[in-house]
N, C-alpha and C positions, 0 to 999 in steps of 0.2 A: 436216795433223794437227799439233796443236801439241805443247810437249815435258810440257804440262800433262797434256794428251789423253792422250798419251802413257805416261806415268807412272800416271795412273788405271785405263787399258787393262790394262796389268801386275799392279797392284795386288789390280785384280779375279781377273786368270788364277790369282793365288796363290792369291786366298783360295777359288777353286774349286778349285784343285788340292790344299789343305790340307783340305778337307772331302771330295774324293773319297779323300784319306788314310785320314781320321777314318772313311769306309762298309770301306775293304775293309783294313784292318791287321788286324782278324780274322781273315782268312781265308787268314795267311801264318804261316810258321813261323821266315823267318829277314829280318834286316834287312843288307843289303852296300851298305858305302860304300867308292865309288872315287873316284879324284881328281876324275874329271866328272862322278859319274852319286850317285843314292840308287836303292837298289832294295830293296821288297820281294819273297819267293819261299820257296818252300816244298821248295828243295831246291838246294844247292850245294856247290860241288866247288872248292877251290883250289889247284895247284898252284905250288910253283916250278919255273921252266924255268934252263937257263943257256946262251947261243948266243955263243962270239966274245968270251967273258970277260961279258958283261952278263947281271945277272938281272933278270927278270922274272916278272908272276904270270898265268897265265893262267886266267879264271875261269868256271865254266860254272854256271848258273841255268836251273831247269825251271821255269814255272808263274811267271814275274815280272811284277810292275808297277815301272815307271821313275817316277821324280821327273822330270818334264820339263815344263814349261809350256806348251813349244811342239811336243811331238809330239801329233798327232791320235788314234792309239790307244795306248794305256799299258801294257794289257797282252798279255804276250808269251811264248811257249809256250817258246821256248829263245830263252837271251841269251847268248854270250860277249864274256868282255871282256880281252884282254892290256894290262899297262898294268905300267911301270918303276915306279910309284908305291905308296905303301902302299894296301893294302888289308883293310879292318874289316870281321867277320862278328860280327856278333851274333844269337844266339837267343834268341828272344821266348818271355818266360815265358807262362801261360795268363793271369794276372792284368795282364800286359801288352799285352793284345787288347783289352780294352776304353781307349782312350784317352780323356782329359780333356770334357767333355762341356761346349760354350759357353752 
């Protein structure tokens, strides 16, 4: 496979995974970005933790789907995530369910 191949491969996984976006951002309430991951979910919980002088956030999600290109199933009944990193919640207005339409 070449790095042409390659790159098109990709390409494509996006733009399937940006249209399986576009079917189900409806049908979430809230949008969580972590340093690795985009998740939609319709229910979450953030905590700070402090262990040994370090904080971190530890995150739980009911009812998610992952941003991921390369996992085979997206969505996922419980997610948690600990991570030193910032972590963004945002809730989706109702007028924010319908995304941009190509």
């Amino acid at each position: 496979m070449s790095t042409e191949d390659l790159e098109k491969y990709e390409a494509e996984m996006e733009l399937k995974l940006y249209r399986e976006y576009r079917d189900v951002v409806k049908i979430f309430k809230f949008v969580v970005e972590t340093d690795r991951r985009f998740y939609l979910c319709n229910k979450v919980d953030v905590r700070s933790k402090s262990e040994h002088g370090e904080v971190f956030f530890d995150v739980t999600m009911s009812d998610a789907w992952v941003w991921d290109m390369y996992r085979p199933a997206r969505f996922a009944r419980n997610v948690r995530v600990l991570t030193f990193k910032d972590v963004n919640v945002e809730e989706l207005a109702p007028s924010d369910f319908e995304p941009p339409k190509n």
